[in-house]
C-alpha positions in Angstrom: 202.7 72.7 33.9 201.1 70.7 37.0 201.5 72.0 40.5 203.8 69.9 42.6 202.0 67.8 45.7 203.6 69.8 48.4 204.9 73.5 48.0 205.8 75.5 51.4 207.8 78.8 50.9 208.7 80.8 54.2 207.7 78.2 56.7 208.2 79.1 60.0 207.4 77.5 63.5 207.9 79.1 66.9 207.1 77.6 70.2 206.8 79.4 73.5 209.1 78.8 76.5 210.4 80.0 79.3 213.2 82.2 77.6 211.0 82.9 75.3 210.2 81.9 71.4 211.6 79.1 70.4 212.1 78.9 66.3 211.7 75.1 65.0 211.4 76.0 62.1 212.7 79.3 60.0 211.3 80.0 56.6 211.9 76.9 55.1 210.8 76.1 51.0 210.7 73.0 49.6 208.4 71.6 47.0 207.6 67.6 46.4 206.3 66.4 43.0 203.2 63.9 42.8 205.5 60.2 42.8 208.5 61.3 44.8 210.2 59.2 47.6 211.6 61.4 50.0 213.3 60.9 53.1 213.6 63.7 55.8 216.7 63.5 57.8 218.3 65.5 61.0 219.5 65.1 64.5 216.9 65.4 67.4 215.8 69.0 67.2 216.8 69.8 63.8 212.9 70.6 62.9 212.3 67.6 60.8 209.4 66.1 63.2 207.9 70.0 63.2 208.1 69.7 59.4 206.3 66.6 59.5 204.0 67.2 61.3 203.1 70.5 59.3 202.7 69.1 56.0 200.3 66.2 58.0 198.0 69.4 58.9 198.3 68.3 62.6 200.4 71.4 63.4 199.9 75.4 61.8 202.9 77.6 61.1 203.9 80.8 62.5 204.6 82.1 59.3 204.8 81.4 55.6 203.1 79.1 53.1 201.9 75.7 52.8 200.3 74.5 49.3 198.8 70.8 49.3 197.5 69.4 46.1 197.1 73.1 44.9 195.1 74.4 48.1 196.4 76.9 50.4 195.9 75.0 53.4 195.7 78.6 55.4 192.5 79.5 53.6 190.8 76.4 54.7 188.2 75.8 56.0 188.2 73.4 59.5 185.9 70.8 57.9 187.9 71.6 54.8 191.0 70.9 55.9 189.7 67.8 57.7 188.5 66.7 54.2 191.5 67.3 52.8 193.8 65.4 55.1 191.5 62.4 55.3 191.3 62.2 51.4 195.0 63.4 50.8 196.9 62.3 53.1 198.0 58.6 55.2 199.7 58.5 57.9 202.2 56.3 59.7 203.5 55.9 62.8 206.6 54.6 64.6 204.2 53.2 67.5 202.2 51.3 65.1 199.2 53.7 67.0 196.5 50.5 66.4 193.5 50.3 69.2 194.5 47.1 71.4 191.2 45.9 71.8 189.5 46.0 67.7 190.7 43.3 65.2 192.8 44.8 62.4 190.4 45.0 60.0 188.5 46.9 62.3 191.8 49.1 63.4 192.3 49.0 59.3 189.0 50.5 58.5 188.8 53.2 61.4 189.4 56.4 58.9 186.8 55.3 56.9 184.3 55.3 60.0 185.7 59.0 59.7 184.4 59.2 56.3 181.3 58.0 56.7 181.9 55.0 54.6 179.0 52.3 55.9 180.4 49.0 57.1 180.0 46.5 54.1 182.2 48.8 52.1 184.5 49.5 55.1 185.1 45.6 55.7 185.8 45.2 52.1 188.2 48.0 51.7 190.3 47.1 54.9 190.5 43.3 54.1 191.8 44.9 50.3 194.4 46.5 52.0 195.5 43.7 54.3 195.9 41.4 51.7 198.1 44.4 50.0 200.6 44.2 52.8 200.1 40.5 53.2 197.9 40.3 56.3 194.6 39.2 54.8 194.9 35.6 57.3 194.7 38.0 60.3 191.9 40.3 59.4 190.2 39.2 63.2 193.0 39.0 64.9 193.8 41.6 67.6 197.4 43.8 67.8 198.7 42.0 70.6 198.9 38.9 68.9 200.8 39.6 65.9 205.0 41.0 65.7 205.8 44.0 65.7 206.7 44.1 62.0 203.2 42.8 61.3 201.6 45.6 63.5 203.7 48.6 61.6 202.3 46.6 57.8 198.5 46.9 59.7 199.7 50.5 60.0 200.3 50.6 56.5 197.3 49.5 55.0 195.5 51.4 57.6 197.2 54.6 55.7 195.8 53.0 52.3 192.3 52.4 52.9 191.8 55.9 51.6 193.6 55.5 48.7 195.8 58.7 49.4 198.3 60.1 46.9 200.4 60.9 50.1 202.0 58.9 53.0 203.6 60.6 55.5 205.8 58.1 57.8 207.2 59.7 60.8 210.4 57.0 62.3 208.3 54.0 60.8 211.5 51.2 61.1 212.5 53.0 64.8 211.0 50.5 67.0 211.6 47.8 64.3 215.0 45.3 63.9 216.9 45.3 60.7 215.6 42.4 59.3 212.2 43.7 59.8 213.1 47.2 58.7 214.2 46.0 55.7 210.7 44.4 55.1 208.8 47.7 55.7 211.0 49.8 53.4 210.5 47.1 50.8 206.9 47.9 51.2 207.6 51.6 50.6 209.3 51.4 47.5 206.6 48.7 46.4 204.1 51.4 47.1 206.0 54.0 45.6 206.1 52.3 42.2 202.3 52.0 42.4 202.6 55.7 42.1 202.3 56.9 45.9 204.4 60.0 46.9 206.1 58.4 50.0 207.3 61.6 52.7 209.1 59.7 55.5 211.0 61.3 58.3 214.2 59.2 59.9 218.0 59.5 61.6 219.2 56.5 60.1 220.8 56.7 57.2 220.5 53.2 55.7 216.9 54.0 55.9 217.0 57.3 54.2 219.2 55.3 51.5 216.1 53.7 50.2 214.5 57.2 49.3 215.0 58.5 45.8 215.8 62.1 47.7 217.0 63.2 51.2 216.6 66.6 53.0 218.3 67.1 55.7 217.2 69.9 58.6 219.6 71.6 61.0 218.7 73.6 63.5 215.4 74.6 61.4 216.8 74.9 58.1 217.4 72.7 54.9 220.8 72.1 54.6 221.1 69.7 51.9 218.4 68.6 49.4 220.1 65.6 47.1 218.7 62.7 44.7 219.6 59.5 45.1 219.6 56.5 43.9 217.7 54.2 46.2 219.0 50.8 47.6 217.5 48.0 49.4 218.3 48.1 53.6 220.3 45.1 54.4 
């Protein structure tokens, strides 16, 4: 029987503050199978952005254990982990997060620079990924010049240019409108059908409606784990 893509058991996260630890998280297990399309829901401060940005390796727990792709991310390694992430793992953002002043191709290609990917390759794989998302007219164009929607599917292909098995997609419609949103989540589940496990974190629940699964945090905890069917936004 094959591992699932994501298994945490006992996840905790504790901040410091002025009165004292603050729990984010408290032992929280959840596994995600290779292909899923999952949604992570919760008010603000419900521990669904800590969760994230656990599983993204951008954050450590307090406690507990966190399994990606079979490794026990604990026992890596820094350049290990780094490995890891870049080759597991893309990520997306609800600010878009592009450079202002490099083309998107360039903005595109950046983790591969990371990789150490030379630049004929690099050019080649980040004009494949903006023709994915339907950008391949704009590869020299700079952020500022294109709408917002457009920015958030540069984003996107930014995530795929190391063909991860993994996107992790913290709020990615919140600074969209719903025409727009609608677009992007169409994207997702296109993606998803290619066979990409889709994570996404959001409070809105017509976006969450397009996942195949919500999990819902409160105050640190899961309290509801269902499959859905998906829908379309809109």
């Amino acid at each position: 029987m094959s591992q699932p893509l994501i298994r945490v058991a006992g996840l905790g996260k504790s901040y410091r503050t002025a009165a004292g630890p603050f729990p984010a998280l408290r032992g929280v297990a959840l596994s995600i199978e290779a292909g899923e399309f999952v949604a992570i829901m919760g008010q603000s401060g419900s521990g669904k952005s800590t969760f994230m940005n656990l599983l993204g390796c951008l954050d450590t727990p307090s406690s507990g254990d966190y399994f990606l792709v079979g490794h026990d991310v604990a026992r890596l390694t820094r350049d290990q982990l780094a490995k890891l992430r870049n080759q597991t793992i893309g990520f997306v953002f609800q600010g878009f997060n592009l450079l202002p002043r490099m083309s998107l191709e360039d903005n595109v290609a950046l983790p591969l620079v990371y990789a150490g990917v030379e630049r004929q390759p690099r050019r080649q794989r980040a004009r494949q990924e903006l023709a994915r998302v339907g950008l391949a007219a704009y590869a020299e164009s700079l952020p500022g010049r294109i709408s917002g929607g457009q920015q958030q599917r540069v984003a996107i292909a930014r995530a795929l240019v190391n063909s991860p098995q993994l996107i992790l997609a913290d709020e990615p419609t919140g600074n969209l409108d719903s025409h727009t949103s609608a677009e992007i989540m169409a994207l997702f589940a296109q993606l998803n059908g290619e066979g990409i496990t889709i994570v996404l974190v959001t409070h809105e629940a017509d976006i969450a409606a397009c996942a195949r699964r919500q999990v819902r945090f409160l105050d640190g905890l899961i309290v509801s784990d269902l499959a859905t069917p998906a829908r379309a936004v809109g």
